[in-house]
ZAZANU-72049 format. One record per atom (N, C-alpha, C): x, y, z; residue number from 0; residue in one letter. Coordinates in steps of 0.02 Angstrom, whole numbers. Each point is the difference from the previous one (the first is absolute). Last residue first. Layout:
% ZAZANU-72049
REC      u      v      w   k r
REC      X      Y      Z NUM a
...
//
This chain:
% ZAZANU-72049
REC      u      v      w   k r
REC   1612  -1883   1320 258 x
REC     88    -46     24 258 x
REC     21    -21    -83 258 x
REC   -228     66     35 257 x
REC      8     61     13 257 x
REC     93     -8      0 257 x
REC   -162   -171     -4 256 x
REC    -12     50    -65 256 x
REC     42     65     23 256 x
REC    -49   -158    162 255 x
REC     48    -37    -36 255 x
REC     16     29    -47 255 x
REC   -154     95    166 254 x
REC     42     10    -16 254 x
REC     71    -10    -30 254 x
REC   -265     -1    -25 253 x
REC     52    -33      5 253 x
REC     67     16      5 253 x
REC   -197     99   -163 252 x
REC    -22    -49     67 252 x
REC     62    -32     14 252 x
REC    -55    248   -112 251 x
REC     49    -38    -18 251 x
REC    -29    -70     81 251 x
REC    -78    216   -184 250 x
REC    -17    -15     81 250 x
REC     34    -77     -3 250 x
REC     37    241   -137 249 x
REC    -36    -59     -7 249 x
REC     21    -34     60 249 x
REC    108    187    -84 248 x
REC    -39     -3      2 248 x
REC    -59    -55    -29 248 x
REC    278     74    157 247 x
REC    -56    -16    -49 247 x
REC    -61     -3     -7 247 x
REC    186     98    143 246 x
REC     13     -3    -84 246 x
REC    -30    -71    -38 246 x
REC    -28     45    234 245 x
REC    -11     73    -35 245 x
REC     20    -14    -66 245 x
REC     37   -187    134 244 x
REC    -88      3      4 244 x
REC     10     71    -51 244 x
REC    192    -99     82 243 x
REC    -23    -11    -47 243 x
REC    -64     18    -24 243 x
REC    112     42    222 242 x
REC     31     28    -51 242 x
REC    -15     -1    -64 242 x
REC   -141   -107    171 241 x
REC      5     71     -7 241 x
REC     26     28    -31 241 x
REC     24   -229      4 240 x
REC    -48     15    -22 240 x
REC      4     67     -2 240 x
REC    183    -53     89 239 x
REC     -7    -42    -34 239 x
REC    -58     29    -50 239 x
REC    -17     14    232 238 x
REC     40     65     -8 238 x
REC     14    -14    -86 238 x
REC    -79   -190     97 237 x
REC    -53     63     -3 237 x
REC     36     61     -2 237 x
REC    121   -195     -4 236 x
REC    -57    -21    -42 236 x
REC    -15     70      1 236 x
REC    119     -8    183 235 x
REC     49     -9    -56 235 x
REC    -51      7    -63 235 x
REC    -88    -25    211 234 x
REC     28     37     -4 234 x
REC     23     15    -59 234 x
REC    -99   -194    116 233 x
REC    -33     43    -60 233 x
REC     21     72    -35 233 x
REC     85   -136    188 232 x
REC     14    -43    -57 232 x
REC    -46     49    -68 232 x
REC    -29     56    240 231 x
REC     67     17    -32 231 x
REC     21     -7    -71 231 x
REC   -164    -84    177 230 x
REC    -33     18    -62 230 x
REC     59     51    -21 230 x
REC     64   -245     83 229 x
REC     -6     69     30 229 x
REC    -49     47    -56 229 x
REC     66   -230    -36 228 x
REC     17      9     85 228 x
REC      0     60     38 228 x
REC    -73   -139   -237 227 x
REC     17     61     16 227 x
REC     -3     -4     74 227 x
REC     52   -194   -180 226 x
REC    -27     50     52 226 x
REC     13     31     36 226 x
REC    -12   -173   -222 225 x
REC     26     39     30 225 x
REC    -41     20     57 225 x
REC     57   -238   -153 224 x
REC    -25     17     39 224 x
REC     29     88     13 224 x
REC    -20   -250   -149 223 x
REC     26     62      6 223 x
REC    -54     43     41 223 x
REC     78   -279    -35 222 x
REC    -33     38     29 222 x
REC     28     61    -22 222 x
REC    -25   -236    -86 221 x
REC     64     62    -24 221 x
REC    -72     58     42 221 x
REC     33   -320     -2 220 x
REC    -44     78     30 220 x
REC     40     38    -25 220 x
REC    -17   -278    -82 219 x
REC     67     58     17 219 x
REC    -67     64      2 219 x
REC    -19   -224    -65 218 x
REC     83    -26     38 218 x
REC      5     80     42 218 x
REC   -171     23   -217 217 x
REC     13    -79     29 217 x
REC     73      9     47 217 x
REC   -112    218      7 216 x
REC      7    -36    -41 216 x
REC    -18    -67     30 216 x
REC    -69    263     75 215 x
REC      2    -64     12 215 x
REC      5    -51    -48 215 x
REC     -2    301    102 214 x
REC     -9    -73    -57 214 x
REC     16    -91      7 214 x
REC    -61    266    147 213 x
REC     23    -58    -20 213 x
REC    -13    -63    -44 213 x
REC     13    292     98 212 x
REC    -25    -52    -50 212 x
REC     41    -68     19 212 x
REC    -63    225    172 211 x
REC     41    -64    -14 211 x
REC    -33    -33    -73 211 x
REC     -3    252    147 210 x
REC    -16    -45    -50 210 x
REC     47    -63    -27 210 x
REC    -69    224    215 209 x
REC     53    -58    -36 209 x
REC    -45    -36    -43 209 x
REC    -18    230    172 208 x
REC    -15     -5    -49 208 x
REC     41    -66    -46 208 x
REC    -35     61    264 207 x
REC    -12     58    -70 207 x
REC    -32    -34    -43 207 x
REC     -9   -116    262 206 x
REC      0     -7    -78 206 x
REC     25     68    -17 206 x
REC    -89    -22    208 205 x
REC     77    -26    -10 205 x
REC     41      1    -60 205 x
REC   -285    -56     74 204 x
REC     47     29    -11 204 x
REC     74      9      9 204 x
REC   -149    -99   -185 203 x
REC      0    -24     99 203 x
REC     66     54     16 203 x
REC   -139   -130   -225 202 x
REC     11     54     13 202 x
REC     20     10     77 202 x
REC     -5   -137   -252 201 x
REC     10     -6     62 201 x
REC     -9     73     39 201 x
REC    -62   -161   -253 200 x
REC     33     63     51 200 x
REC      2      9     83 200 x
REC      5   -144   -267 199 x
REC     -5    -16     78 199 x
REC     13     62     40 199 x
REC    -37    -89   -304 198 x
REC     41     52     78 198 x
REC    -54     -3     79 198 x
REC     24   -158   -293 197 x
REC    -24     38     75 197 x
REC     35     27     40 197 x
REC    -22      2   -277 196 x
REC     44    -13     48 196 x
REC    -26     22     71 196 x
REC   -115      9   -215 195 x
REC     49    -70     22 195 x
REC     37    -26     59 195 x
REC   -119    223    -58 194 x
REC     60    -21    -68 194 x
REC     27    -85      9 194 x
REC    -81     89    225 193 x
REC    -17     63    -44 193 x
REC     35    -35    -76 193 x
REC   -107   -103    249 192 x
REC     38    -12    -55 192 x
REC      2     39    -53 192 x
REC    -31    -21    289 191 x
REC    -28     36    -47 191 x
REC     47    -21    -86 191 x
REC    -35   -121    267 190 x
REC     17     51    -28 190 x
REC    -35     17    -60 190 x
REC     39   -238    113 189 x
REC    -49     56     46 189 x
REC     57     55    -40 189 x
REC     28   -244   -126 188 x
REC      9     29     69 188 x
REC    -45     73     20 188 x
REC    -15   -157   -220 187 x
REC    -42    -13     60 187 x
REC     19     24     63 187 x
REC     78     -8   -262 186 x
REC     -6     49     59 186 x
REC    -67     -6     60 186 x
REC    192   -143   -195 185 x
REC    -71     20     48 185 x
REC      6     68     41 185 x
REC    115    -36   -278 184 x
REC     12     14     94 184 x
REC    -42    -19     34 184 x
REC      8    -14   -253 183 x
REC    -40    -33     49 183 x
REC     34     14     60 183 x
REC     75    125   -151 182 x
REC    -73     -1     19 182 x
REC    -42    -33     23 182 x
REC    235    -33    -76 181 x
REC     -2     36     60 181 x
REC    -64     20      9 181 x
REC     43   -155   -151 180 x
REC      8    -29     76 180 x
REC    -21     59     14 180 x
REC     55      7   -199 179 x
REC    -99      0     21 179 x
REC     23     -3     68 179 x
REC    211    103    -92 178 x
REC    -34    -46    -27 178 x
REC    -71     -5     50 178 x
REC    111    223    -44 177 x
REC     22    -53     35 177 x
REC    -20    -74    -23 177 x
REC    -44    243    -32 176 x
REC     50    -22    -54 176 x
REC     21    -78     20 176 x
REC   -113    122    158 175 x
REC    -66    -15    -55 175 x
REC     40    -14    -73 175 x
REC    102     93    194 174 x
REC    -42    -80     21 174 x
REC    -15    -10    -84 174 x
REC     66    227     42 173 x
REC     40    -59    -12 173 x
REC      6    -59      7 173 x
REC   -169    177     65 172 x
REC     13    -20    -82 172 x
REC     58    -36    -16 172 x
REC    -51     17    198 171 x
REC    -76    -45    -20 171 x
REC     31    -16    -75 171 x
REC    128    146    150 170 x
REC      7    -60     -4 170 x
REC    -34    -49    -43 170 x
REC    -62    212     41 169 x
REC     62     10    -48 169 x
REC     29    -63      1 169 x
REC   -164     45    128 168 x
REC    -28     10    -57 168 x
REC     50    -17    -45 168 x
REC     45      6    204 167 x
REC    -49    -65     12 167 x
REC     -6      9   -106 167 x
REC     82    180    137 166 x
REC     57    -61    -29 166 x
REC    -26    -58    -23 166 x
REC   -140    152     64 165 x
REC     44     32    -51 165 x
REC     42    -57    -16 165 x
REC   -132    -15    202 164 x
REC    -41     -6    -66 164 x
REC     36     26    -65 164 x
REC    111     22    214 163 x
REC     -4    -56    -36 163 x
REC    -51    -12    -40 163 x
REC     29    206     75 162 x
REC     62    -36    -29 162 x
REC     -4    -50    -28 162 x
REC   -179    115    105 161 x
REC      5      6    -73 161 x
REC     73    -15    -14 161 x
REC   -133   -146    199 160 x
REC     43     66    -16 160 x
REC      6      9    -51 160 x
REC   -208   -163     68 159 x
REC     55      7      1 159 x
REC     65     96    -22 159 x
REC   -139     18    137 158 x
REC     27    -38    -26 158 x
REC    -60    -48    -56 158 x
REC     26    250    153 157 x
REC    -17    -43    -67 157 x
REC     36    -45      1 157 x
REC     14    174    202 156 x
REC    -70    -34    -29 156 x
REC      2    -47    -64 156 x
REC    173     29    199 155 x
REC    -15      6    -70 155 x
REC    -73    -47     -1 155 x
REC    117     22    210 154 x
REC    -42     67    -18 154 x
REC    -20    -10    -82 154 x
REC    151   -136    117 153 x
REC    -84    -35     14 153 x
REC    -57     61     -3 153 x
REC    264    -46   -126 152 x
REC    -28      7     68 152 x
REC    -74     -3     -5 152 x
REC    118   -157   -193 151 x
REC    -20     68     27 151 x
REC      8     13     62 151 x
REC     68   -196   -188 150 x
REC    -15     16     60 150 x
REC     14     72      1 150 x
REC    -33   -204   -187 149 x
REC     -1     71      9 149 x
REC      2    -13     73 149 x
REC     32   -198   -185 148 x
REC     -8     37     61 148 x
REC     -1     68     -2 148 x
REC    -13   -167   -213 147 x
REC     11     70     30 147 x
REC    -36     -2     72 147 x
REC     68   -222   -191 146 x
REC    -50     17     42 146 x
REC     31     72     29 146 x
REC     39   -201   -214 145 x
REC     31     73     36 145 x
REC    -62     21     39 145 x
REC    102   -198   -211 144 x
REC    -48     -6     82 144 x
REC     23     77     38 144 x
REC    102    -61   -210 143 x
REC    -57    -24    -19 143 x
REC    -57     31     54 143 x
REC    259     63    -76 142 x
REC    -37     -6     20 142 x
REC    -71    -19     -4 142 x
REC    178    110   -122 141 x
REC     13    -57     14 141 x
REC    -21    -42     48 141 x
REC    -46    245    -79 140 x
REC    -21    -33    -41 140 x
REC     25    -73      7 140 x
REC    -16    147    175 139 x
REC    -60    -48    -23 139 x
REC      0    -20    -35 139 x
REC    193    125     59 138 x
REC    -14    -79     37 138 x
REC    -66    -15    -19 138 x
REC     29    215    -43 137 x
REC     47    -31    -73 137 x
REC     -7    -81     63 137 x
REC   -151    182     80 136 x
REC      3    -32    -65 136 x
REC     35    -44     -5 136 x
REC     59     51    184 135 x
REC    -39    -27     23 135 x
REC    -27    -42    -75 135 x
REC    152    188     23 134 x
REC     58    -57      6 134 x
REC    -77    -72     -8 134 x
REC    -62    258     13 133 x
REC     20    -40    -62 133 x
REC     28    -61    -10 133 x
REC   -102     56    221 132 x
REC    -49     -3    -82 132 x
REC     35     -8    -46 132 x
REC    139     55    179 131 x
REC    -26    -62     -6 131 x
REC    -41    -32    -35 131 x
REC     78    215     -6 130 x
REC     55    -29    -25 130 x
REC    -41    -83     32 130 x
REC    -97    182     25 129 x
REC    -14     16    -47 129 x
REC     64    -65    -19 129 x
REC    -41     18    224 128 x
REC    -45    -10    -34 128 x
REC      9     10    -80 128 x
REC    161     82    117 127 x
REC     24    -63     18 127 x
REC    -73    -35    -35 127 x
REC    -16    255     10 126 x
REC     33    -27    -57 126 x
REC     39    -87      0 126 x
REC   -219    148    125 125 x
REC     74    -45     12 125 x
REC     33     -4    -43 125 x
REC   -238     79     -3 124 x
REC     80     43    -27 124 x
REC     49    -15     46 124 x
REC   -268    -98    -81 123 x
REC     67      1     53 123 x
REC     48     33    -49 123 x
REC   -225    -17   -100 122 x
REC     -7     -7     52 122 x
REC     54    -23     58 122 x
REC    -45    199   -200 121 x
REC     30    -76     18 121 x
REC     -3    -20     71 121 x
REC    -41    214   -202 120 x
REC    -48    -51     57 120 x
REC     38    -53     19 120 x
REC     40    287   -139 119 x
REC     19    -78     31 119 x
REC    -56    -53     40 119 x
REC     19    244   -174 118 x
REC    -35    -49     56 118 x
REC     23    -77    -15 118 x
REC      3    261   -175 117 x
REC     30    -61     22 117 x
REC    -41    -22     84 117 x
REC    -82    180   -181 116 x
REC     32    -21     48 116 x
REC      4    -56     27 116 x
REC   -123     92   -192 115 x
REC     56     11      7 115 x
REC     47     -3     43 115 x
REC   -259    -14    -21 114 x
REC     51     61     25 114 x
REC     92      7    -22 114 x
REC   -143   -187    -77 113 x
REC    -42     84    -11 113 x
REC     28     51      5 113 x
REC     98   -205     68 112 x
REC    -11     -6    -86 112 x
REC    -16     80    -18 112 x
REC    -52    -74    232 111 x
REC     68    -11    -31 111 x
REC     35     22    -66 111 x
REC   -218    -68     50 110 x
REC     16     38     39 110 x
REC     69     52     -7 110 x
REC    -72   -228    -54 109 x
REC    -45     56    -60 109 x
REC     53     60     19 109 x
REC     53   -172    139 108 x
REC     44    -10    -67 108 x
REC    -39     66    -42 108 x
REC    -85    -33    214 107 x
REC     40     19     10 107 x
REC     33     20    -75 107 x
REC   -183   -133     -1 106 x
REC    -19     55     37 106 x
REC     50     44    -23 106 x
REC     26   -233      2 105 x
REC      1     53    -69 105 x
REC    -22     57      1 105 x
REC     30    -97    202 104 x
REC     50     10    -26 104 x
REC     17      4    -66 104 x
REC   -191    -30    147 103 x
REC     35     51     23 103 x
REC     62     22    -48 103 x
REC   -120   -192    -52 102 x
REC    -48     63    -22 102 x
REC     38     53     18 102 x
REC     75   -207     97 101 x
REC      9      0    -94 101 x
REC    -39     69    -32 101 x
REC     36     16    266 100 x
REC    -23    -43    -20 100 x
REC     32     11    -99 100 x
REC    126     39    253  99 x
REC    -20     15    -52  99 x
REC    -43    -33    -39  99 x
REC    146    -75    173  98 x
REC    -74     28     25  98 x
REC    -44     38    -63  98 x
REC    238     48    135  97 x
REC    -21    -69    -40  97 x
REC    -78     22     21  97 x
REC    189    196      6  96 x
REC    -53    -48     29  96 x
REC    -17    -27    -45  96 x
REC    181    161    -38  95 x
REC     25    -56     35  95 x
REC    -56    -38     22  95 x
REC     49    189   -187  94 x
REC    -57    -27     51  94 x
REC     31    -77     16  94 x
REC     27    262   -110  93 x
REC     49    -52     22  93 x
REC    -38    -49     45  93 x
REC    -46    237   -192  92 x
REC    -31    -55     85  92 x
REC     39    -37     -4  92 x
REC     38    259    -94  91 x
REC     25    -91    -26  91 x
REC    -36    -44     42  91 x
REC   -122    265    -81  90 x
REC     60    -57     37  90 x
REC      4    -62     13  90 x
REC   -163    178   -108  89 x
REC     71    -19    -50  89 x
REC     66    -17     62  89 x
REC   -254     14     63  88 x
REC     39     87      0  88 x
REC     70    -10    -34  88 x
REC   -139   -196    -31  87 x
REC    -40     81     -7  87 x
REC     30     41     11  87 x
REC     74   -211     47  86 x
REC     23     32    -47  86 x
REC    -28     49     -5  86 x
REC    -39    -56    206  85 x
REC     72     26    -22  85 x
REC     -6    -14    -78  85 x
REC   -188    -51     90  84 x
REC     22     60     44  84 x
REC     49     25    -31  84 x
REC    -38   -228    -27  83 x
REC    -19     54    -63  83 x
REC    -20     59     25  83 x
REC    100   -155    124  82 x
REC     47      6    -53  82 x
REC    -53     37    -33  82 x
REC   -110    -21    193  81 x
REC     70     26     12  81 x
REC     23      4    -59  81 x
REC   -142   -150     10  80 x
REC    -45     69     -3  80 x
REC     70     52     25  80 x
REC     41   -238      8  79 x
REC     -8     21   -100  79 x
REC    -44     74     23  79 x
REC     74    -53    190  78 x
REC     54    -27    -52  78 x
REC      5     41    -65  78 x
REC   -179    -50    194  77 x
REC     34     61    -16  77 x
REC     61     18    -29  77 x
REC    -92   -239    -10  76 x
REC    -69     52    -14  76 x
REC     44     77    -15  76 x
REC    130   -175    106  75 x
REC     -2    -10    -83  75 x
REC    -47     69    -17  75 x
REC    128     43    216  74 x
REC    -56    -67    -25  74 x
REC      3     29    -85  74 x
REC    211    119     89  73 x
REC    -68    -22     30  73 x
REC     -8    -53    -25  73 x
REC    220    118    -67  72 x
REC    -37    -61     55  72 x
REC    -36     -3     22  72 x
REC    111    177   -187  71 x
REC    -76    -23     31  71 x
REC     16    -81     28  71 x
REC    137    247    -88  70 x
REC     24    -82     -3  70 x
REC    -69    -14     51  70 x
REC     56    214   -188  69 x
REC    -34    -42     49  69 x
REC     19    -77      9  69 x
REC    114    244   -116  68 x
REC    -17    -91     -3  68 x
REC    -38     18     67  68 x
REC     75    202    -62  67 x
REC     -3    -68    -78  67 x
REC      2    -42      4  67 x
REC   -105    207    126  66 x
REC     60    -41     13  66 x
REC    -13    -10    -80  66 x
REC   -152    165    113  65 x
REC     25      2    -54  65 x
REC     85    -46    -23  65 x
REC   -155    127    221  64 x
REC     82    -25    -27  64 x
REC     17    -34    -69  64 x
REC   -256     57     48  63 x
REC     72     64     45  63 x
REC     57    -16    -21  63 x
REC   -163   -136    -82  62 x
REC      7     52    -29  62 x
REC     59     76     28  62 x
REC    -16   -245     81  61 x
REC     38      6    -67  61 x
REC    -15     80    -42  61 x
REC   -102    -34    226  60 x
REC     60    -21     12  60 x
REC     43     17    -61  60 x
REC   -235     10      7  59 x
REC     29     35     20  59 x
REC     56      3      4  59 x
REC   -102   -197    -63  58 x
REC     -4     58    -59  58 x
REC     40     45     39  58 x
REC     -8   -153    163  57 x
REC     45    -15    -64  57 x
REC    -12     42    -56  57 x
REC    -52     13    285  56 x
REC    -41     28    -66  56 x
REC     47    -20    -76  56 x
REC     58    -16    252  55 x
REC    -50    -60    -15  55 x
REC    -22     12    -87  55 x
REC    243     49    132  54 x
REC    -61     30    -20  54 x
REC    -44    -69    -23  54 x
REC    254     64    167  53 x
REC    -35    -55    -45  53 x
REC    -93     45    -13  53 x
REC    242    135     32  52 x
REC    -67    -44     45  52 x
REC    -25    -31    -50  52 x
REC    260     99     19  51 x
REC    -39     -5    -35  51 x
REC    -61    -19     51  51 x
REC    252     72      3  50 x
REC    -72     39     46  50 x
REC    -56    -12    -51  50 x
REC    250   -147     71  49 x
REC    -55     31    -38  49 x
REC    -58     26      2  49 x
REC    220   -132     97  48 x
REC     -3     67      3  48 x
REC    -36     21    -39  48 x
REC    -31   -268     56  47 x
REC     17     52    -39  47 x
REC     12     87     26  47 x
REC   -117   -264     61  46 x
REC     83     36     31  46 x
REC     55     51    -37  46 x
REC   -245    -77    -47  45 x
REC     61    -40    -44  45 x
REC     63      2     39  45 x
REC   -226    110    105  44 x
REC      0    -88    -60  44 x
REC     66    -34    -21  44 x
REC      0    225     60  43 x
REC     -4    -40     76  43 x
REC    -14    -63    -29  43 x
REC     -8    147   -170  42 x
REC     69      6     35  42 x
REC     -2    -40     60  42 x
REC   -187     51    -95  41 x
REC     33    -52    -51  41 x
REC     79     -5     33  41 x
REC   -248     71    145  40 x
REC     78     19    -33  40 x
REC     34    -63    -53  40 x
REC   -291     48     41  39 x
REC     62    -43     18  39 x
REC     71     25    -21  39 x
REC   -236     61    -69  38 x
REC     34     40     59  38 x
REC     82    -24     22  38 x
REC   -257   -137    -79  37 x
REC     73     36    -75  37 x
REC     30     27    104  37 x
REC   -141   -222   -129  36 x
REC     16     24     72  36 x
REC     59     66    -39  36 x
REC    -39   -159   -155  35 x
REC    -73     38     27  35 x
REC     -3     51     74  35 x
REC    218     16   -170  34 x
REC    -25    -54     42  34 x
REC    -87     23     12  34 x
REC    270     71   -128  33 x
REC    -86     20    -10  33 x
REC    -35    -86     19  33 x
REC    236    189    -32  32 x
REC    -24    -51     17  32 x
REC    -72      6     43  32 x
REC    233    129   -184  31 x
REC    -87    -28     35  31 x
REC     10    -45     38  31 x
REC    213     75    -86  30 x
REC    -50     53     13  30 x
REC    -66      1      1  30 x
REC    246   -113    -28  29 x
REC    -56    -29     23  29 x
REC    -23     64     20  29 x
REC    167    -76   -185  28 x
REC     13     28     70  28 x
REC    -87     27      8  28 x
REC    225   -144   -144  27 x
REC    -72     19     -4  27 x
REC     -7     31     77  27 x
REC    202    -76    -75  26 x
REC    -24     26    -75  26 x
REC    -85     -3     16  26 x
REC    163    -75    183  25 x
REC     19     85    -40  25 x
REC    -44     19    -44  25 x
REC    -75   -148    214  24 x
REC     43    -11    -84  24 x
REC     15     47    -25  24 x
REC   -123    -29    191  23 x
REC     43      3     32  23 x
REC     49     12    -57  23 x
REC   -239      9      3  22 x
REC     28     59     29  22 x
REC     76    -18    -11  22 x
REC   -131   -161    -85  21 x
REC     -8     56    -31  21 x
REC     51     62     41  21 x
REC    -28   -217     90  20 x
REC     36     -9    -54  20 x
REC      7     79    -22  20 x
REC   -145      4    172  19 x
REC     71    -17     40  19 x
REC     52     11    -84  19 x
REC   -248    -34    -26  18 x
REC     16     59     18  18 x
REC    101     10     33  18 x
REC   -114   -206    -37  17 x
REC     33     45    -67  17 x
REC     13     76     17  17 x
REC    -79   -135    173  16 x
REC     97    -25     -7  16 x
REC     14     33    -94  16 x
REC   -238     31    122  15 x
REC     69     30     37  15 x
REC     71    -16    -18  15 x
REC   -195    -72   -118  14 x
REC     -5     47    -32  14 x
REC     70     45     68  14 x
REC    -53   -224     36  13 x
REC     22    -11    -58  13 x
REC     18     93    -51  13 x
REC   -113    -46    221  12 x
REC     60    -36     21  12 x
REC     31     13    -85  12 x
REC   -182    169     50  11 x
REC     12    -85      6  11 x
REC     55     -5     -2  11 x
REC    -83    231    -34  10 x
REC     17    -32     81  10 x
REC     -9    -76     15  10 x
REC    -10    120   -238   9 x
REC     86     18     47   9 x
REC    -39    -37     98   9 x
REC   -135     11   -241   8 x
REC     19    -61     58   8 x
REC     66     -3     37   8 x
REC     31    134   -244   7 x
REC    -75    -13     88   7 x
REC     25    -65     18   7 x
REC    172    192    -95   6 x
REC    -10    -58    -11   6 x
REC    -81      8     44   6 x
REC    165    152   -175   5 x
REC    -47     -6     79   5 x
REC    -16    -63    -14   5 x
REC    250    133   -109   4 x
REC    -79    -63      0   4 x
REC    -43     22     59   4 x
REC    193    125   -161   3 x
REC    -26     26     26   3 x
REC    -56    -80      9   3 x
REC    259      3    -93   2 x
REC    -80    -24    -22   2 x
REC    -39      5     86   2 x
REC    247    127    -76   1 x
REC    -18    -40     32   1 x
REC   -100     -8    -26   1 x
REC    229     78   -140   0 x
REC    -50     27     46   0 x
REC    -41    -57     30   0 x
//
């Protein structure tokens, strides 16, 4: 049987191409959508034969239709006030926005716990991302010197991106098996240093969504790099999450956890 989702932030760029994923997949099938702006055809949005309208009211929404997942691309703020919308009425949130604070997200973990219902958070569902973070670890542990580019379009509000503050993290801890050198890195270039490790972000538009690590020996660079060339790429990941999200309860960060 197919997994009943509404998604918000259906009239952004990011909440229109899940909406697209959702409708188009066999195993889930799209029966909300929920914007500040409401009235809007979902069917004319997606190039769909569908007699849905987009709604402003999200309690309303989950109490009428009663899905099992929520997939949320908003701002961080209506994120975390969205996911506990949805566990309250015992549905899955799926949250694709960065932005979350450390509070939001034991928030979430109590939450979770209480109700018994499972919730996802990660901040990309590329699955080419999930595979460069891990490839990114296992090169830090031979590695001393490592700096994170990010590039965005020129609409993203947060940088640095919760990708690369992830990988940043997960790197740090494989630095740190490293010898002293690697803490003495300088970091005197223009950006942000999370775990050691600085990231550079970029934003302009043209951009989606790319992350470059690069490390740096004696004689020798090991660049790893992905990107998304379409918000397509998120496709795969987030249908992914949705399938996984119902059979569990507890709130899961990442969708490396989930592969």
């Amino acid at each position: 049987m197919a997994i009943d989702v509404v998604v918000t932030g259906a009239l952004g760029k990011m909440g229109n191409t899940i909406m697209k994923a959702v409708y188009n997949h066999p195993n889930t099938n799209l029966v909300g959508a929920v914007d500040v702006k409401q009235g809007d055809s979902v069917g004319k949005i997606i190039g769909a034969n569908l007699d849905l309208l987009v709604e402003n009211d999200l309690a309303n929404v989950l109490k009428e239709i009663k899905p099992r997942v929520l997939v949320d691309f908003t701002r961080a703020d209506s994120a975390f006030n969205n996911a506990l919308l949805a566990l309250e009425n015992g549905i899955h949130p799926v949250i694709g926005t960065t932005g979350l604070t450390e509070g939001n997200i034991e928030h979430l973990h109590v939450m979770c716990e209480e109700k018994q219902v499972g919730a996802i958070v990660s901040p990309n569902f590329a699955l080419g991302t999930v595979l460069m973070m891990r490839f990114a670890e296992e090169a830090a542990k031979y590695f001393n010197y490592v700096e994170i580019v990010e590039m965005h379009h020129n609409n993203k509000i947060d940088a640095p991106s919760g990708t690369a503050i992830a990988t940043a993290k997960k790197i740090g801890n494989s630095l740190s098996k490293n010898p002293k050198e690697a803490k003495d890195q300088p970091h005197n270039l223009l950006g942000k240093v999370i775990d050691g490790v600085p990231i550079h972000s970029v934003r302009l538009p043209g951009l989606v969504a790319h992350h470059e690590v690069m490390f740096g020996g004696k004689g020798e660079t090991l660049t790893i790099r992905h990107d998304s060339i379409s918000r397509e790429s998120f496709h795969a990941g987030l249908i992914l999450a949705v399938e996984k999200v119902i059979n569990l309860r507890r709130l899961v960060i990442g969708l490396e956890n989930l592969l």
